[in-house]
C-alpha positions in Angstrom: -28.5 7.9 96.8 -28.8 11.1 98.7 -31.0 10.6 102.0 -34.4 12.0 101.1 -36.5 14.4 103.3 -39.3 13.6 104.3 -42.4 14.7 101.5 -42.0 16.3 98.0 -42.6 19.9 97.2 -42.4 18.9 93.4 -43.2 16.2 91.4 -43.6 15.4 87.8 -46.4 12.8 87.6 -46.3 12.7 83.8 -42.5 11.4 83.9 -41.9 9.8 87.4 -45.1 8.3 88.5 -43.5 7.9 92.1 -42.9 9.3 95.1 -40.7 8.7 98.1 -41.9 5.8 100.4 -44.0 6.3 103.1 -46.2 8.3 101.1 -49.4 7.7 99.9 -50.3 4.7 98.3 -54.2 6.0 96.4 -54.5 9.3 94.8 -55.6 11.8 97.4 -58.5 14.1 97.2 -56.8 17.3 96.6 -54.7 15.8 93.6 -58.2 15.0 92.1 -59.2 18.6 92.6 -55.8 19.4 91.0 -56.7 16.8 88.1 -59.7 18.4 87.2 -58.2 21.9 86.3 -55.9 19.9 84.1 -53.0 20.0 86.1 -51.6 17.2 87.2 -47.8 18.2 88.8 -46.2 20.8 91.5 -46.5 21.5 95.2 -50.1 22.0 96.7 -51.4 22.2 100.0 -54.5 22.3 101.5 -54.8 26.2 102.9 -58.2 25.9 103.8 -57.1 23.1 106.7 -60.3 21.0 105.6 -59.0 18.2 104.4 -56.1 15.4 106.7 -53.3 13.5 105.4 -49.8 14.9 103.5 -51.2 18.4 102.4 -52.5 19.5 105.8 -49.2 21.5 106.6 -49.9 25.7 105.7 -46.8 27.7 105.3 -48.7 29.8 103.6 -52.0 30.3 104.9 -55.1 32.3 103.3 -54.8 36.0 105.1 -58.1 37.2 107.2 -60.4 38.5 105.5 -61.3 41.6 106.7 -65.5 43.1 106.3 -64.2 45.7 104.0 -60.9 46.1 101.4 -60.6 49.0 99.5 -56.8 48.6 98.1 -56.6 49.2 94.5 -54.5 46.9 92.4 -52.4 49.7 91.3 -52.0 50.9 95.4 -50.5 47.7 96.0 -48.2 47.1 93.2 -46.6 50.4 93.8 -46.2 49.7 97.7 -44.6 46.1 97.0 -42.1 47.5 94.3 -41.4 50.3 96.9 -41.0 47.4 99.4 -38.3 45.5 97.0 -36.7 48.6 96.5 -36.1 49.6 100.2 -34.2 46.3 100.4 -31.6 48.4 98.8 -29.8 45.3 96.2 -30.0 45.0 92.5 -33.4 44.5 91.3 -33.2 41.8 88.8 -36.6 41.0 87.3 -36.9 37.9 84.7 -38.1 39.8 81.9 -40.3 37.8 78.9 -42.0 41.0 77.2 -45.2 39.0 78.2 -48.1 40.9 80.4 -47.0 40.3 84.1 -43.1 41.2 83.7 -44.0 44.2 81.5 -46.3 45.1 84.9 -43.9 44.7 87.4 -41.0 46.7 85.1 -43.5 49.4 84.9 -43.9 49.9 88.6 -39.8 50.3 89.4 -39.6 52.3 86.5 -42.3 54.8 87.9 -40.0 54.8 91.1 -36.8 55.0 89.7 -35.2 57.9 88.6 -32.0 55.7 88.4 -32.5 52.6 86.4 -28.7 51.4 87.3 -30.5 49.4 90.1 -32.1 47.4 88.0 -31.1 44.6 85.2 -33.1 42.4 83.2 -32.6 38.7 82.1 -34.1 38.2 78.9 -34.0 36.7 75.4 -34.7 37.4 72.1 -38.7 36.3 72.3 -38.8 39.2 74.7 -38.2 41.5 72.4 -40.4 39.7 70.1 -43.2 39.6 72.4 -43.0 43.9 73.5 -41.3 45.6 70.6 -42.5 48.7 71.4 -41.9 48.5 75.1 -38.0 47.4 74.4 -37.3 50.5 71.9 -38.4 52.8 74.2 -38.0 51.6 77.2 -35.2 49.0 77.5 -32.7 49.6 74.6 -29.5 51.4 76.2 -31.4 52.6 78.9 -31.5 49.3 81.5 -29.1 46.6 81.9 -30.3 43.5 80.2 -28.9 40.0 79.3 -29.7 39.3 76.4 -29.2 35.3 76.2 -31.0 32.2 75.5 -31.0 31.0 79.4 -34.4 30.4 81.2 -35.1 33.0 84.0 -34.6 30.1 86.4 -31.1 29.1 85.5 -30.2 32.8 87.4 -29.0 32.7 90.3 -28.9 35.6 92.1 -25.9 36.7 94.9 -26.4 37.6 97.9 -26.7 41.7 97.2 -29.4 41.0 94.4 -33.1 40.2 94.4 -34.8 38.1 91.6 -37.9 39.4 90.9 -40.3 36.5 89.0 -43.8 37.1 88.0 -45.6 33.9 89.9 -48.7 33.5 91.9 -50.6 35.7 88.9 -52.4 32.2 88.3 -53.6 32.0 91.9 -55.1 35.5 91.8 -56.7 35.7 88.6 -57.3 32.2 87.8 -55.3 29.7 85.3 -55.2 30.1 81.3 -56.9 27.4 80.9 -60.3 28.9 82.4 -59.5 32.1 80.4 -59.5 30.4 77.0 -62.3 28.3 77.7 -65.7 29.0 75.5 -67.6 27.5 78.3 -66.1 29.2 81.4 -69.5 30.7 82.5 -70.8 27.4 82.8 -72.0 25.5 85.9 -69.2 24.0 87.2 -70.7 21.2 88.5 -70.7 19.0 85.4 -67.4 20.2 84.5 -66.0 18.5 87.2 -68.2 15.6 87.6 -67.2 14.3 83.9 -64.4 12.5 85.6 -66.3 9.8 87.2 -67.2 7.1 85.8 -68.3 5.2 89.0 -71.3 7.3 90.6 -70.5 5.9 94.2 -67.0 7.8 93.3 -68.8 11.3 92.1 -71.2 11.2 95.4 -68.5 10.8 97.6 -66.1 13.1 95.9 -68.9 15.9 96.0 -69.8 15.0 99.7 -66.2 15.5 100.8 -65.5 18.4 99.1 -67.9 20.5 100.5 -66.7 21.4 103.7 -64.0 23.0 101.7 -66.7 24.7 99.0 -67.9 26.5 102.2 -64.7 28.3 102.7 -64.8 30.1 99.4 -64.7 34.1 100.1 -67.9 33.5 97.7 -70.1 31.2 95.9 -68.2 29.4 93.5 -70.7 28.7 90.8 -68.9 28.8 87.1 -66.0 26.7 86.0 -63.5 29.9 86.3 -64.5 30.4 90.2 -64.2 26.4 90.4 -60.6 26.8 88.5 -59.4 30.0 90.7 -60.7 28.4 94.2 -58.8 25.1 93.1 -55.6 27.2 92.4 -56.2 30.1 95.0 -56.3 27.3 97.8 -54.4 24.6 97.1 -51.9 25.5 94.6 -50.6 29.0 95.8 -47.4 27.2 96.9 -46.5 25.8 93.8 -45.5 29.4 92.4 -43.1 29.8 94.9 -41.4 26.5 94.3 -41.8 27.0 90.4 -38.3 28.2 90.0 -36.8 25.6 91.5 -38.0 22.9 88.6 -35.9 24.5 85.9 -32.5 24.8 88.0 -30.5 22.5 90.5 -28.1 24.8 91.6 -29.6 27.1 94.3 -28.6 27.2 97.1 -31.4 26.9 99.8 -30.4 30.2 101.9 -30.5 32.1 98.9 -34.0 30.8 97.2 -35.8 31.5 100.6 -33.9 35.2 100.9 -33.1 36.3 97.2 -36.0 35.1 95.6 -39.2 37.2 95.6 -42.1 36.6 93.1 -43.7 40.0 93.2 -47.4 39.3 93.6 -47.2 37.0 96.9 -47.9 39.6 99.1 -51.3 39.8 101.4 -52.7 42.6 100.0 -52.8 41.3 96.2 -54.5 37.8 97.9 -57.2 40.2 99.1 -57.9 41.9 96.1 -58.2 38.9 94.3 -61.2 37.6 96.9 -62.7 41.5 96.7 -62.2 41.7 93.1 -63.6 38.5 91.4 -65.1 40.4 88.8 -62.4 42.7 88.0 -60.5 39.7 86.5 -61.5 39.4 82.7 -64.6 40.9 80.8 -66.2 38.7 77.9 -63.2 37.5 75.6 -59.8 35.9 76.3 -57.9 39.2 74.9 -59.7 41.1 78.8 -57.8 39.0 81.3 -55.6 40.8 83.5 -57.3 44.2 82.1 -56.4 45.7 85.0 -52.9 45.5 84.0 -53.1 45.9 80.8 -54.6 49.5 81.8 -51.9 50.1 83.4 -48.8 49.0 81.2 -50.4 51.4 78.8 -51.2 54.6 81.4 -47.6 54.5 81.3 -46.4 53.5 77.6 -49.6 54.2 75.3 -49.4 51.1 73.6 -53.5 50.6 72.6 -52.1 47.2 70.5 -50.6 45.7 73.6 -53.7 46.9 76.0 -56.5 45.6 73.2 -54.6 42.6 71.9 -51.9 41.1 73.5 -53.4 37.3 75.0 -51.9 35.9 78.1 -49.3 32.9 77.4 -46.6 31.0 78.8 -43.7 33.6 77.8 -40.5 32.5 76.5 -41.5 28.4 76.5 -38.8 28.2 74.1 -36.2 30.1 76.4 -34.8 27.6 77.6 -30.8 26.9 77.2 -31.2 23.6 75.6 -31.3 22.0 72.2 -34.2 22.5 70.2 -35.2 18.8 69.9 -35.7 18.6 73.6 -38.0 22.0 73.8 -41.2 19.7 74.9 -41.3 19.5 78.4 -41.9 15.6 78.9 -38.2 15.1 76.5 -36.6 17.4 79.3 -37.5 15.6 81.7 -36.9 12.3 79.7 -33.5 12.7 78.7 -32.5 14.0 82.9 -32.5 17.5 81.5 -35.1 18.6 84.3 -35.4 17.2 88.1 -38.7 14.7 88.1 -38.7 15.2 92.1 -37.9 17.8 94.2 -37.9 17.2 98.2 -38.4 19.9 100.9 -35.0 19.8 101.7 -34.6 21.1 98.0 -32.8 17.5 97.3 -33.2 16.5 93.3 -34.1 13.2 91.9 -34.2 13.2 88.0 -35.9 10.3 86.0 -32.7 8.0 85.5 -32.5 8.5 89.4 -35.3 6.9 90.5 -34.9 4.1 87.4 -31.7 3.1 89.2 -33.2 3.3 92.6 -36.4 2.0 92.3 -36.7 0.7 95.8 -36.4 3.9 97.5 -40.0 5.1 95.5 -43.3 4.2 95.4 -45.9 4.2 92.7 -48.1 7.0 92.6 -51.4 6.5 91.2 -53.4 8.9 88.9 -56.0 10.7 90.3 -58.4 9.8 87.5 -57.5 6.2 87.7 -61.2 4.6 88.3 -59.3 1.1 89.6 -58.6 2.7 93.2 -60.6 4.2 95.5 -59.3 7.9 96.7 -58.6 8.9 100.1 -59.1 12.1 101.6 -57.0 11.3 105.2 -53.9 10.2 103.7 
């Protein structure tokens, strides 16, 4: 048994249901908050500093907000690809055909007169998913590998960077609140369905509100409750994201050669300036914005009016089809269950055989414990 570090950055709750010792011993506040957006796993942390305990720690903190912020999204998407280009490596982007990698491609190509800097890593679904973009854009014109591997399982060398679409969750809100009927709703009973014990809901809502204050704004629907949840607490998760699907980085090179393209400053302030500018009335709006811009530069009206945001290339993954749901991978060892901050990996069998070294970690919906906000 490797020695552990000292707290998780990732942890599959669904599969595991345990942590290292010395960890908490009731559900937590903030994994309550995390339970009722409908996610349960990952790395969060408190950016907000409200609440005490194992999330208190901000590597990451929420930038100053300035009186004014007049940035557009398109301004800053071409300074950041401008920024990864002046790095002067490879530019390899994980590539799904999907809305944000078709984004970020767009704003190298508008930079690049020489595509030889850059390479895809795709599959077949990311043709599937962008037709139009890949015959005109793509096809002998950029370097791409073509294969059935998972973005993740690349790793980069030391003269590349790989570019990965996270944190778009944290600035425009999770799926889940875009395909929601209800999503203009008060959040308030959203949130409060949970409890069963009222003692639990009063206290829950009485603690939480320090935090509420902290919003750049009133958070009064279920989206704002959804994107404050995920804009403050689980903007760290994206980063680590990559790490879940592959146990080979090395650490030096994940912190160095790793760059998810929208975790910058400047897009965190234009998602607290631009609440509104994140989806009109129907599921098919989200991420407009870029939509509008993927078709400035290809023309694609079907892709700008119709393509629907979704978890790209699921089924990417370079394993047998049996094991495509996620809870078999991690089952069957094919997927780490718990990832330390010293990037250590425990998969389900390892904690089975070492059940001494882990302690139970209780559901945050569980209405047998009380939760804790200082642990």
């Amino acid at each position: 048994m490797i020695a552990p570090g000292d707290s998780i950055i990732y942890h599959h709750t669904n599969i595991a249901n345990k942590i290292l010792p010395g960890s908490v011993k009731k559900a937590n506040i903030i994994e309550v908050m995390m339970a009722t957006t409908g996610v349960y796993t990952g790395q969060v942390s408190d950016r907000t500093n409200t609440f005490l305990g194992r999330y208190k720690t901000v590597k990451s903190p929420i930038p100053t907000i300035p009186t004014l912020f007049t940035k557009t999204f398109d301004e800053i998407s071409l300074a950041r690809a401008q920024q990864i280009i002046d790095l002067d490596k490879e530019i390899v982007v994980a590539y799904s055909g999907g809305i944000d990698s078709t984004f970020i491609l767009v704003q190298f190509l508008k930079l690049l007169n020489n595509t030889n800097r850059i390479k895809l890593i795709m599959n077949k679904n990311s043709i599937i998913e962008n037709p139009n973009f890949y015959d005109r854009f793509i096809k002998d014109k950029i370097n791409a590998v073509i294969s059935n591997n998972f973005h993740a399982r690349y790793i980069p060398t030391s003269d590349q960077v790989l570019i990965t679409g996270e944190q778009i969750p944290q600035l425009f809100g999770q799926s889940l609140s875009v395909f929601m009927s209800n999503r203009n709703d008060d959040w308030r009973p959203f949130v409060l369905k949970n409890f069963t014990d009222p003692a639990k809901a009063k206290w829950f809502m009485e603690t939480i509100q320090p935090w509420l204050n902290k919003a750049p704004f009133e958070i009064n629907s279920i989206y704002d409750w959804i994107w404050w949840v995920s804009f403050s607490i689980r903007w760290d998760n994206s980063r680590c994201r990559t790490l879940k699907y592959n146990s080979s980085y090395d650490k030096n090179i994940f912190e160095n050669n790793v760059f998810n393209f929208f975790r910058t400053d400047d897009y965190q302030l234009w998602s607290i300036f631009n609440h509104d500018k994140k989806i009109k009335s129907t599921p098919e709006s989200f991420k407009y914005i870029m939509k509008d811009n993927i078709f400035e530069f290809d023309g694609n009206t079907e892709y700008r009016d119709h393509k629907l945001t979704r978890w790209s290339n699921a089924e990417a993954l370079d394993l047998d089809p049996v094991l495509s749901e996620m809870h078999l991978l991690y089952k069957n060892d094919r997927l780490p269950a718990l990832i330390d901050n010293n990037i250590n990996y425990y998969y389900k069998s390892d904690i089975l055989n070492n059940t001494s070294q882990f302690t139970k970690f209780l559901n945050p919906t569980d209405n047998g414990e009380w939760f804790d906000s200082d642990q």
